[in-house]
N, C-alpha and C positions, 0 to 999 in steps of 0.2 A: 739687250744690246749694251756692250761695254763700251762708252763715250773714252774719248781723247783724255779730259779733264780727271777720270776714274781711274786711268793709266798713271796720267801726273800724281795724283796721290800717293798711288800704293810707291811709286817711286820715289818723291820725297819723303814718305815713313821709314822706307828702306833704308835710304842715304843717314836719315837722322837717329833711326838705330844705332847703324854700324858708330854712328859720331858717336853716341851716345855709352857705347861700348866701350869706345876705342878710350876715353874721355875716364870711365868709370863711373857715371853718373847713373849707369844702369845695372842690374843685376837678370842674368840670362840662363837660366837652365842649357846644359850642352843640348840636347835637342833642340829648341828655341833658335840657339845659335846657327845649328846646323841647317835647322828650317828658312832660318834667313839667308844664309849662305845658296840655298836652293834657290829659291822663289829670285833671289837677284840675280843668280844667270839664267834663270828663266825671263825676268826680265831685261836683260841684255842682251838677250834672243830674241824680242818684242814677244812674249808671251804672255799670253793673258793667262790671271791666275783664276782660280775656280771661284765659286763663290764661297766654301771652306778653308781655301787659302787665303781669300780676303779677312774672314769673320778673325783666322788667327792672325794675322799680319794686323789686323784693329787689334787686338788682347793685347798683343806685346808692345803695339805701339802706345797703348795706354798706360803702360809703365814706366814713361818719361815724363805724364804729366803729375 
């Protein structure tokens, strides 16, 4: 079961991506970018993402740190 607080996550990864892009503090593969692009109208649809689109949505977000 996908809790409320696992939603909040993947959504502020999201947000802090895109900053992170927008910023230049990150470097993204076009696919990457494109995957982000997905998965955020998917959650702006309240869509839960799978558990594969979480594991890579954690990979990229690891790239900020």
């Amino acid at each position: 079961m996908i809790t409320d607080k696992t939603r909040e996550k993947w959504d502020e990864k999201i947000d802090s991506i895109f900053t992170c892009l927008v910023a230049g503090n990150i470097s993204c593969t076009d696919w990457e970018i494109k995957f982000i692009d997905s998965i955020s109208i998917k959650r702006q649809q309240e869509i839960d993402l799978s558990y594969r689109q979480s594991k890579t949505l954690n990979r990229i977000f690891e790239k900020i740190k």
